[in-house]
C-alpha angles and dihedrals in degrees: 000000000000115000101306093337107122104207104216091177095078096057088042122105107237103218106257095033122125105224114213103188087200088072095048115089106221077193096068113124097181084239106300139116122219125258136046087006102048091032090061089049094050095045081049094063099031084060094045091046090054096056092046099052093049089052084042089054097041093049087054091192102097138032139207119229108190104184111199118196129169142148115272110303079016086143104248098139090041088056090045092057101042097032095054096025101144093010106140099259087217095073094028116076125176121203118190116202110211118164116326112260121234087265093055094050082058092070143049117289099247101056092086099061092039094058087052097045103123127264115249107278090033133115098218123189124193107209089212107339135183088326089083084070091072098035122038083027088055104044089041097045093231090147123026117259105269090048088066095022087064093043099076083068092055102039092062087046089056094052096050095047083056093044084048096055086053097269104135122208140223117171118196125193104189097211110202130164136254090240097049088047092055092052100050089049092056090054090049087064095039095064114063081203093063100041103103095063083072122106116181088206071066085072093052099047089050091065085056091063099117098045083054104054083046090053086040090048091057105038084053086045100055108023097051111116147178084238091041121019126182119228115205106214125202102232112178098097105051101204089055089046089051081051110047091047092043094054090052100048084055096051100040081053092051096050084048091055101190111206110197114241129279115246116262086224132048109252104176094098090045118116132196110217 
């Protein structure tokens, strides 16, 4: 962190990596400490994601898939409510992925995720996504091994047909700690206003952990590209998760520089009465 930079480089999968969760602090803060300071930075970006995705939407080429994936009580719908907080709801679309139907199952896994990809000029954002097909169907042995284990492969081939037909990525693991889990379980529990967020196959899936963050660590390890990189967020701390993928949303969607569409008229000699 340099003044009120936020350096998303540092949280980002190089291609060709191999990610070890172990050595990732879900404590980092960049630096920073909450309040006045993090809450600036995080109205900043909230304001300038405003004004992107307005000029996204109003281009209508191109589209914006931000994929969010985390353990149980990761904060994906947390990020989903502070990060897009006074976004236009027209150009913004969320998809969350539960277990497959028995229609889906019908089909290849991937059918699913390809019916929900954004329209062009929308910011589109997957709550879990095609990821949980190497990942709860690995640690469960849903599939046998060489079904997931060829997936990675097509996965990446998948995201770079979308990339190539003018869908951009962002992939988000929201790393968070055992510990932290276990806390925000037990609070969970603690508010009756939040009960009903608790679900006791929670419990089950938590003594799996370590099989998990293996299943995570490979799927970040494989499936980051220069078209569709993961970032890895440290998301203990909330108010440091809202701002990492913040910051990168703004700045994926300033490289992207969307420019609204010309009218197809000349209206320079048009005149309201």
């Amino acid at each position: 962190m340099a003044g009120d930079r936020l350096d998303i480089e540092r949280y980002r999968v190089a291609p060709g990596s191999k990610v070890n969760l172990a050595k990732r602090d879900p404590d980092d803060d960049g630096g920073l400490e909450k309040g006045k300071q993090a809450d600036k930075l995080l109205a900043r970006d909230s304001e300038r994601l405003f004004e992107l995705q307005e000029r996204l939407y109003a281009e209508g080429r191109r589209a914006l898939l931000v994929v969010l994936q985390a353990m149980d009580t990761g904060g994906k719908d947390g990020t989903i409510k502070h990060v897009f907080t006074g976004v236009n709801p027209t150009g913004c679309r969320v998809t969350s992925f539960k277990a497959p139907s028995e229609e889906e199952l019908a089909h290849d896994f991937l059918w699913r995720i390809q019916k929900a990809v954004p329209r062009f000029g929308e910011i589109g954002i997957f709550n879990r996504s095609h990821y949980e097909d190497v990942l709860i169907v690995r640690v469960h042995e849903l599939v046998p091994k060489a079904v997931w284990k060829s997936r990675y492969e097509r996965i990446n081939h998948f995201e770079k047909d979308l990339v190539d037909s003018g869908i951009h990525i962002l992939k988000f693991f929201l790393h968070i700690s055992k510990e932290e889990q276990k806390e925000r379980l037990e609070a969970r529990l603690a508010d009756k206003a939040k009960r009903w967020k608790f679900d006791v196959g929670d419990l089950a899936e938590r003594k799996r952990w370590d099989d998990y963050q293996k299943a995570y660590s490979e799927a970040l390890t494989r499936c980051s590209t220069e078209w569709a990189p993961w970032i890895v967020v440290p998301a203990n701390r909330k108010w440091f998760r809202n701002l990492v993928v913040a910051r990168a949303i703004v700045e994926k969607l300033e490289s992207m520089d969307p420019k609204p569409r010309q009218p197809k008229a000349d209206l320079s000699s048009i005149v309201v009465e």
